[in-house]
C-alpha positions as a LaTeX table, in Angstrom:
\begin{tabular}{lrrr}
\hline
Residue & $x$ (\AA) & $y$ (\AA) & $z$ (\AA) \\
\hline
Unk1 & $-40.23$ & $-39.20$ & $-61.49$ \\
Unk2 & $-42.37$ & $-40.93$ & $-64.02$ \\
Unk3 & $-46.29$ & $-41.34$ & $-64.94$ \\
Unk4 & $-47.71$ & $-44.48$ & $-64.88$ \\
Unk5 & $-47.93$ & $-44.50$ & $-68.54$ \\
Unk6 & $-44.25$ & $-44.16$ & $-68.63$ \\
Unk7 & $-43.57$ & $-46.67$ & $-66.41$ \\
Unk8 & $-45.91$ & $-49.27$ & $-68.49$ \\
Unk9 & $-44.16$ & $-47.78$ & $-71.88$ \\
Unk10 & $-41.23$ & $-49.01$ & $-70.02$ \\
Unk11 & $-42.65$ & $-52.62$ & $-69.20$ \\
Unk12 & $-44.63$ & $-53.32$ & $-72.50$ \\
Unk13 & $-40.79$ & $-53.37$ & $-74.24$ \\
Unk14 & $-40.75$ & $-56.61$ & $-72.86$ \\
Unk15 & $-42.88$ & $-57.85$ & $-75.20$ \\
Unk16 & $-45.49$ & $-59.65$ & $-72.63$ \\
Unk17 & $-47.80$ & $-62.07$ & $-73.54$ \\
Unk18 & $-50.32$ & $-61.42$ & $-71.64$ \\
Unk19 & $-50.45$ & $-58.73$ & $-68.42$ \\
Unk20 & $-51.76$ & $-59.07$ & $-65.13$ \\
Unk21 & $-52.07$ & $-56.68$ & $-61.93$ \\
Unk22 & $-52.27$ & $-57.99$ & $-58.71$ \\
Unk23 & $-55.19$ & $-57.14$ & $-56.55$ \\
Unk24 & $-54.91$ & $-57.60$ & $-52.88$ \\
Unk25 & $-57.91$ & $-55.71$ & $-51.37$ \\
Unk26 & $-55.89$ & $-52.59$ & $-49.91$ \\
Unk27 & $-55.93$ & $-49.46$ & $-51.15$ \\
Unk28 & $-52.61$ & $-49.20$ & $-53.62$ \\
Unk29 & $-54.05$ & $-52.49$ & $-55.24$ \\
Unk30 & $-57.15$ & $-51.00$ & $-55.66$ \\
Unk31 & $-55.92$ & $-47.77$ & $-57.21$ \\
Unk32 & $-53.27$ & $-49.40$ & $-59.88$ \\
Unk33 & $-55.90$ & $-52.19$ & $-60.18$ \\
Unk34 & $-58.80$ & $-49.87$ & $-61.50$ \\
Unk35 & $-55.74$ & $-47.63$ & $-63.51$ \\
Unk36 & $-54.22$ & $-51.03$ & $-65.32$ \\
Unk37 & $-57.68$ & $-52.03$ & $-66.22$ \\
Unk38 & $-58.57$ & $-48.86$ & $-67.62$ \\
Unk39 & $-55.75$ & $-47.77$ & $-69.69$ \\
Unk40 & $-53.69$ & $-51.59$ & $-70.74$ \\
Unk41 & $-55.81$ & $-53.29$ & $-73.03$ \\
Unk42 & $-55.93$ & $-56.99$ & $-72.16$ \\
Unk43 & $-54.97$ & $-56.66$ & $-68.65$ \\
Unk44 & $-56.63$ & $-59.29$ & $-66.10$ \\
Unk45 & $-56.48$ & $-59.02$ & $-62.35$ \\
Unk46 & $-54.70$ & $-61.74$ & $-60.13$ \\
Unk47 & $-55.19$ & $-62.41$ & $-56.46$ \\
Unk48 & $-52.51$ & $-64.92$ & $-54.02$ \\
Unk49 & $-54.93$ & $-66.46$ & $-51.85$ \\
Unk50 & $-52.29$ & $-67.46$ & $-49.40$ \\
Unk51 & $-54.88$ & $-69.34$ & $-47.33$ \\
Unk52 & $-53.93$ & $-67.96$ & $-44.26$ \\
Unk53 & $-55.90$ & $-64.40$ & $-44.40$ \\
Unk54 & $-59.00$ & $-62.74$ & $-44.15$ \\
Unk55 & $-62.17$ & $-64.27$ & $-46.12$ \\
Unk56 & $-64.00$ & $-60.91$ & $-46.19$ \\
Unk57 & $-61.07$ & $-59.07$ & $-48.44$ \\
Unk58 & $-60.89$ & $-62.17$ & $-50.83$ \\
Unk59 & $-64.68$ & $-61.80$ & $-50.94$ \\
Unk60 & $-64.16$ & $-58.02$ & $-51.44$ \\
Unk61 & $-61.62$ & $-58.40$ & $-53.74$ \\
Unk62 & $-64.07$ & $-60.88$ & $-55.90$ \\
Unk63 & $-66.81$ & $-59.17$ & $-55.52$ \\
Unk64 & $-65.28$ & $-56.12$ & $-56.60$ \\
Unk65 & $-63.70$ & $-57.74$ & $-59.71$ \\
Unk66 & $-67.54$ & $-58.99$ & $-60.61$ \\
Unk67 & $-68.95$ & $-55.63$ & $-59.94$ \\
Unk68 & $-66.53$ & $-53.75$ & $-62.58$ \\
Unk69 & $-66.50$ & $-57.01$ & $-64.86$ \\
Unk70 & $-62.90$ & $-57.34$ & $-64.38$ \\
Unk71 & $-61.55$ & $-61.35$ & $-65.19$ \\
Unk72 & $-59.86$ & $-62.46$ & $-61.66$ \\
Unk73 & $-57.52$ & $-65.12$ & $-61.85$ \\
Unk74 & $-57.43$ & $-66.31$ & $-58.12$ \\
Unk75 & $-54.65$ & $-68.93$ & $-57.44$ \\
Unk76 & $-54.42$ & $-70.85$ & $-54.46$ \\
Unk77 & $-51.40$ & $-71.03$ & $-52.29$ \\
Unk78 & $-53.16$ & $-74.82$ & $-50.70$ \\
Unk79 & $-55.20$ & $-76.04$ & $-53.50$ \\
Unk80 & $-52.98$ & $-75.02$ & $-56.50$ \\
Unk81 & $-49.73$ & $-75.31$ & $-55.41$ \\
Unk82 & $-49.74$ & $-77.65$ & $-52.26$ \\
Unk83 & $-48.27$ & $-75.21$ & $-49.56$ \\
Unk84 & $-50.47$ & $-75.58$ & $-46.50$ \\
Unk85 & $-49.69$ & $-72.68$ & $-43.91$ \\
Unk86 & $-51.06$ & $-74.46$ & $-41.27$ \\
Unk87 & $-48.20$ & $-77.38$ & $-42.14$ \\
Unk88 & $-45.83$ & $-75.03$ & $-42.67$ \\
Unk89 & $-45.87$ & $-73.63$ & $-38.95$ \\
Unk90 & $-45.98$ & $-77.09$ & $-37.80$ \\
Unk91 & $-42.97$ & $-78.14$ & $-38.94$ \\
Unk92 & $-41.35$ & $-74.73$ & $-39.05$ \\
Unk93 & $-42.54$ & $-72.39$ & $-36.03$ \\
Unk94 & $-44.50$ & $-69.39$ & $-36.75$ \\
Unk95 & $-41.53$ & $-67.28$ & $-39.17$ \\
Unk96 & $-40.97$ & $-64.21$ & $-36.98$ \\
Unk97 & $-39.44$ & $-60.96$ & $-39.55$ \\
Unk98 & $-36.59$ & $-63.77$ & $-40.12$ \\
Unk99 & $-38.70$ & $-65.90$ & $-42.12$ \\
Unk100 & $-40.23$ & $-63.57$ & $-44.22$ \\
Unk101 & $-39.06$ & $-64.88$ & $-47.32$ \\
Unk102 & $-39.80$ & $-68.14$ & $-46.47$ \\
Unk103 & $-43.20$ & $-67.62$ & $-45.96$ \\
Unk104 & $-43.24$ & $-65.04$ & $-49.17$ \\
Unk105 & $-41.67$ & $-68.19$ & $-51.19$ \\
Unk106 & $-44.39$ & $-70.73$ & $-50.27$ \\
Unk107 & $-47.38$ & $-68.70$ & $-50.35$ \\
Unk108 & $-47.08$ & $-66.00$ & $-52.73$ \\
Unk109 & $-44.01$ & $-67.04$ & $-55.16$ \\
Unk110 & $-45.26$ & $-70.21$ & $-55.88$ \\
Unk111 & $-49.12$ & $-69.25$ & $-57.09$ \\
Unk112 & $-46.90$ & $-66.04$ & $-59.18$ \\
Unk113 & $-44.95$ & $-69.21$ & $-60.80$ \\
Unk114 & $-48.76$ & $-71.01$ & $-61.44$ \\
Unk115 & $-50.35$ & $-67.77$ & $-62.66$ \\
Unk116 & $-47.14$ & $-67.28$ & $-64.92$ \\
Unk117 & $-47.06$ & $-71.01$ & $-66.30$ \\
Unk118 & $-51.49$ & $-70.10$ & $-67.08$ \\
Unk119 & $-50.50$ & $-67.58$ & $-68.75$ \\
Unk120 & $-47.77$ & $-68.55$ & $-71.06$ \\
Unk121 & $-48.26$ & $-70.42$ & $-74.61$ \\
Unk122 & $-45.09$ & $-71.32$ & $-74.51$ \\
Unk123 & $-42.15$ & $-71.75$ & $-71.78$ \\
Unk124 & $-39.79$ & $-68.48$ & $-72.27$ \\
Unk125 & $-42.87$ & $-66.70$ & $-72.77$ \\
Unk126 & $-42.87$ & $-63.39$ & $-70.92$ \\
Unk127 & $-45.76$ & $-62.32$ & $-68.69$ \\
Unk128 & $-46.08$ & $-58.49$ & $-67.22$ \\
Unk129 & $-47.19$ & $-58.40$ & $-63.02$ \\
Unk130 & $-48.15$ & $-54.63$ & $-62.03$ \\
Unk131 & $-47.92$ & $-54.02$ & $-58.44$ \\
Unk132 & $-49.40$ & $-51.05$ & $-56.47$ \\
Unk133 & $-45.77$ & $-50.39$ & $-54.74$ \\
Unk134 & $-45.71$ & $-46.92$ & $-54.38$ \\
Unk135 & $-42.18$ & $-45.26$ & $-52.92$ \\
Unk136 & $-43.10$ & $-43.65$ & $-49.57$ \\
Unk137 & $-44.71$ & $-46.68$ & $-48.42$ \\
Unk138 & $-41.68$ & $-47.56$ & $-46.07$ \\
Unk139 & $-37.55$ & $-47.51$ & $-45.70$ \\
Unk140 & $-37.49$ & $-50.23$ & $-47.04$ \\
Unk141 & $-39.33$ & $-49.97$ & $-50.44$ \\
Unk142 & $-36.84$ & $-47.35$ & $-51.19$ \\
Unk143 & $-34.46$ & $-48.99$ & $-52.91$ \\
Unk144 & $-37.20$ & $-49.69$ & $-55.52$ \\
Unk145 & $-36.55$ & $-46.12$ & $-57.04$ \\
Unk146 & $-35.05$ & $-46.60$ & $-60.45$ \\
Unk147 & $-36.31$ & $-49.73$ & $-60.95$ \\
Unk148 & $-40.22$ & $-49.40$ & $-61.34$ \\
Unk149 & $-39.53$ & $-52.16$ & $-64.42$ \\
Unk150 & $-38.14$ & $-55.44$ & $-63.45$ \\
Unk151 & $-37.66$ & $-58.46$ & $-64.93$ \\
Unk152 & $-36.72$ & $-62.11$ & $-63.65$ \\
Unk153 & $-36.69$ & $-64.78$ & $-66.28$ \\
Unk154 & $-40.16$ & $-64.72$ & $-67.84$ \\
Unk155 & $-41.78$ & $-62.22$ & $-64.92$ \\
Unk156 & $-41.46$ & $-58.59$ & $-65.67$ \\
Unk157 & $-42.63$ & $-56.70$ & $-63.05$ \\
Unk158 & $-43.93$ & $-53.44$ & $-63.09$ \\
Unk159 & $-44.98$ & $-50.80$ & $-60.42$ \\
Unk160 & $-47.03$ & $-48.30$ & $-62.20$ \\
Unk161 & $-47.74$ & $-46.18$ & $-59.67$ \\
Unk162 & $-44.52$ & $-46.02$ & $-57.78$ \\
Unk163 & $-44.23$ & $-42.42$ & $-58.06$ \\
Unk164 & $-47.85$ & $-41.59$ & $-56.89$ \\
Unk165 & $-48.67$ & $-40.03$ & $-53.10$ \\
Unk166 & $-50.81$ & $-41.12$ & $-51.15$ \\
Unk167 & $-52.95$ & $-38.11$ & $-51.60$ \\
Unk168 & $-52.95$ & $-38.86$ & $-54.88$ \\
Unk169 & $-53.97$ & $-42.56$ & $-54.69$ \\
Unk170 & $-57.05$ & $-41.05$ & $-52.50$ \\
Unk171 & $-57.59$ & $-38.62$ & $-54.41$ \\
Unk172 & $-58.02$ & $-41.10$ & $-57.56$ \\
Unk173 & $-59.77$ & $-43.98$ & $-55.74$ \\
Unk174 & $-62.70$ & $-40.69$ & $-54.50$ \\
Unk175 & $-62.87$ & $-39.53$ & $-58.18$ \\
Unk176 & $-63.39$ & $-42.55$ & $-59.64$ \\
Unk177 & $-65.76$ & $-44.02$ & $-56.73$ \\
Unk178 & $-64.28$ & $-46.90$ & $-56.13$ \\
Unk179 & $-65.18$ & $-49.18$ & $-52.85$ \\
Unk180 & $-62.85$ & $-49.32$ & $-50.34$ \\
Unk181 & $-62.15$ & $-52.33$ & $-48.37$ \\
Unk182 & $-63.85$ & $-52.03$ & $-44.79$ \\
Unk183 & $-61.04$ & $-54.86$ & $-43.39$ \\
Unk184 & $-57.87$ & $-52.56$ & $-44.82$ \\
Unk185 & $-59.81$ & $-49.44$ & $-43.54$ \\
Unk186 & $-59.34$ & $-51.38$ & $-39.62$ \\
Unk187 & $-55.82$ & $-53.14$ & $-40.11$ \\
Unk188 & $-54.50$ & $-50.46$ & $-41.99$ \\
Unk189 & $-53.48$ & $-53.32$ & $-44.62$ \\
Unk190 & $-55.66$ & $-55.79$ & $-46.92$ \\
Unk191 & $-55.47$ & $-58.50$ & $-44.54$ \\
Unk192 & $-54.63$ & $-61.14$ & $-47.67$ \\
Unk193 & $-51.92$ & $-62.71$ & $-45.83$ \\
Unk194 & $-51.22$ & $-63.48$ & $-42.19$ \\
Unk195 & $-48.69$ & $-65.66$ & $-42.04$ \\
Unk196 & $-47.06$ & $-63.56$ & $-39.07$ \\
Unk197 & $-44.13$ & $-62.68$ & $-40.42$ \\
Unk198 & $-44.12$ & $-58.82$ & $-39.17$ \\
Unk199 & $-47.41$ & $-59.45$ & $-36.38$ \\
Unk200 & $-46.74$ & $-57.36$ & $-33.81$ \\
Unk201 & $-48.51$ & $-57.53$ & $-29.90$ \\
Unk202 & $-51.65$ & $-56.76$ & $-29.56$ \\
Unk203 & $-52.61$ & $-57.69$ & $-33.91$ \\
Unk204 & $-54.28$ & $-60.53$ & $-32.91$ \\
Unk205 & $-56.76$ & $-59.12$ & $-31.03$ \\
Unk206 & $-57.26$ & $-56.47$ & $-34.05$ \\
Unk207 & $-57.85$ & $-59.49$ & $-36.13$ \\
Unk208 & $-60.06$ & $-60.98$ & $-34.33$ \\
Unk209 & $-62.57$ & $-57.90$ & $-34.10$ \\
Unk210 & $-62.52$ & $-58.03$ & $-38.23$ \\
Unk211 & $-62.50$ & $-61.85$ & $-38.13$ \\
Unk212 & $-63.06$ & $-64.02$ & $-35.28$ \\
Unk213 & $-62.63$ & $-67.64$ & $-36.49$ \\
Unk214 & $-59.44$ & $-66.52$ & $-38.06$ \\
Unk215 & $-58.22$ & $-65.43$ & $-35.22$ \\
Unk216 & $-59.47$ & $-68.31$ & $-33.33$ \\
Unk217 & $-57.84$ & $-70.38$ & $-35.97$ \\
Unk218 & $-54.52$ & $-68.77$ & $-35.19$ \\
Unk219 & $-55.03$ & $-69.74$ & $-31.41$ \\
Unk220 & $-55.69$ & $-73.50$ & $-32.50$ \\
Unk221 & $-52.31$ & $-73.19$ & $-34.92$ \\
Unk222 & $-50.27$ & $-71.86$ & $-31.85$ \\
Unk223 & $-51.04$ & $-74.85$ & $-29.47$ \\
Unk224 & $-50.14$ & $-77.31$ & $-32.56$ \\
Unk225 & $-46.59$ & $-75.58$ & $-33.01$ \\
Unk226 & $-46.27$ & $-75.04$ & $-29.23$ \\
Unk227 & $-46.99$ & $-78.83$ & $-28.81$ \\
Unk228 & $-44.55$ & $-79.85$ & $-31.83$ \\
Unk229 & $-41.77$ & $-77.83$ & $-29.40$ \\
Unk230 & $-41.88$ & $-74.23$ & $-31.14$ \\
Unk231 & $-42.79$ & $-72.24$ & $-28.00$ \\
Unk232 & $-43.09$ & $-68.54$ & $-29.79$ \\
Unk233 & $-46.59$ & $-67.60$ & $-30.80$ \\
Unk234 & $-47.82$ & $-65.96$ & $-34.02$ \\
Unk235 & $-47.02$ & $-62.35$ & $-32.37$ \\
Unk236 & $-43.42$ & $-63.90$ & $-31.81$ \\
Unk237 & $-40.28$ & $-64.87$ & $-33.40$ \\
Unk238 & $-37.53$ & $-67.94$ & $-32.80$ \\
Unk239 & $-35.72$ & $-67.90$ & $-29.38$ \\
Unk240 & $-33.41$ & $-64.57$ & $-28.86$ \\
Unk241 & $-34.77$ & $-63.26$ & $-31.89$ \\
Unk242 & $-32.53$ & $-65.68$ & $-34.03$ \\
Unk243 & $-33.17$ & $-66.95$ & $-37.53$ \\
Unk244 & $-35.26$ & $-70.06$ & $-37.61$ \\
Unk245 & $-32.40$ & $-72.08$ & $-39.54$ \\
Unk246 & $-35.07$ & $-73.41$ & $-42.51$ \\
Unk247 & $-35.73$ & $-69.75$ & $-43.15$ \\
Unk248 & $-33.91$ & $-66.72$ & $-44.70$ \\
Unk249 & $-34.91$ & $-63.07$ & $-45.81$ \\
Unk250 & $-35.43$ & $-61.81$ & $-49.02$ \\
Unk251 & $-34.32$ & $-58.56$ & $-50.55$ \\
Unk252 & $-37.10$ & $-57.79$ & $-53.27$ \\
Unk253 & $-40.79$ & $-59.53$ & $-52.29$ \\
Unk254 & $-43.40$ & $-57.48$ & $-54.83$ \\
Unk255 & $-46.23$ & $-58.80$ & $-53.41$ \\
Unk256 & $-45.60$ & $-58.29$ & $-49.56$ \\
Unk257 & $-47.21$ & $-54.39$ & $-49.45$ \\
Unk258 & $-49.15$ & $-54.32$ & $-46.56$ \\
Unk259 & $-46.75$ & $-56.20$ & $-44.21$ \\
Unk260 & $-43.83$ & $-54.40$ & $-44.31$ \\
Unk261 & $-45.62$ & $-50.94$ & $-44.25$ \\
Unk262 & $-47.66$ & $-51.51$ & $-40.75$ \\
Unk263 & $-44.41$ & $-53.18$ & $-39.34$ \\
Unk264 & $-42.24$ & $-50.02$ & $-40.15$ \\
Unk265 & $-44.96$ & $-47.98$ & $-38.49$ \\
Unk266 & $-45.23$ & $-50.03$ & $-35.74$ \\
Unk267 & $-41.57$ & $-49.85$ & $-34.71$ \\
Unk268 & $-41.40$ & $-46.20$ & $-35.58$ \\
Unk269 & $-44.54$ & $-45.50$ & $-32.87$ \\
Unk270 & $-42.98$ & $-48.14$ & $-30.57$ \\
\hline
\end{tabular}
């Protein structure tokens, strides 16, 4: 196992540029967010507004980021890189788990590229993404082990805290006092993207108790796709389970924390 500062000894070899960590509004964000910007001079803090998520944790997540005078760099899924969810699922169908990547590609890959491109004075510069993955987070995240340092082309990725319990993620957001996200504290994830990938029955009406007009948003987006001919809600997936054909799965998404986590609890308790 290896210390954060190991892991970012690890990732600075790379050479970066420039180094950002990605703040979601959940609680392994917040804990690698308030480590990166204390100990990696020159970090800044990034946020993926997919634009289909909860306005209170991109609030939190800004207001947080003005509180401790950390520089946010929020980028747009909609208004930065012209990937409307709302479009999406009208041409598409809500994803189901199948389209996972699909939705991961549009709304979180494509502001990473933007942020990237900001960041670079050159093209085949390299900038460093730090991630609050941590390894017990679900089955699937396992096969991160090993490979805390990543790169792809000009991305290295980095997951500082990979090695860290969640005791010890507590532990270090009580010690340090940090505020805790009131909307993760009910979903049991930041709420930053809801693109339905992993929803399960019954997280709708969980949404709408934290946030009703996104919720009622989601109702409005259901009769549009129903009425295009995709008759599974945002709960569901395509007919029989199957693949929607324009979509396909992903092995490594960085980004997508929350999602997987509360859908490998789900079908554990279920």
């Amino acid at each position: 196992m290896k210390t954060p500062t190991e892991i970012m000894d690890e990732a600075m070899a790379h050479k970066p540029v420039a180094v950002r960590v990605g703040f979601s509004g959940g609680r392994d964000s917040l804990a690698v967010t308030h480590w990166m910007m204390t100990n990696v001079p020159g970090c800044e803090v990034f946020h993926c507004n997919t634009g289909i998520g909860i306005e209170a944790t991109r609030q939190f997540v800004r207001d947080t980021c003005a509180a401790m005078g950390w520089p946010l760099h929020e980028i747009r899924a909609k208004e930065d890189c012209g990937q409307d969810y709302d479009e999406i699922v009208c041409a598409n169908g809500f994803p189901g788990p199948s389209g996972h990547w699909a939705m991961y590609a549009r709304l979180k890959e494509r502001p990473i590229r933007e942020l990237v491109r900001r960041a670079q004075a050159k093209r085949g510069d390299r900038v460093l993404l730090a991630t609050g993955i941590r390894h017990e987070e679900s089955v699937r995240r396992m096969r991160y082990a090993g490979s805390e340092v990543t790169r792809a082309g000009s991305q290295v990725w980095a997951s500082p805290i990979y090695w860290w319990s969640a005791e010890q993620r507590d532990a270090y957001i009580r010690d340090h006092g940090l505020p805790v996200n009131p909307v993760s504290a009910m979903l049991g994830m930041s709420g930053e993207c809801l693109c339905g990938a992993y929803a399960h029955k019954g997280e709708k009406a969980l949404v709408r108790i934290v946030d009703a007009e996104t919720a009622a948003r989601i109702d409005r987006l259901e009769q549009r796709a129903c009425a295009a001919g995709f008759t599974w809600g945002w709960e569901g997936a395509p007919p029989k389970g199957g693949r929607n054909p324009a979509q396909f799965e992903m092995l490594r998404m960085p980004l997508c924390v929350g999602c997987e986590k509360v859908h490998m609890a789900h079908n554990t308790r279920s």
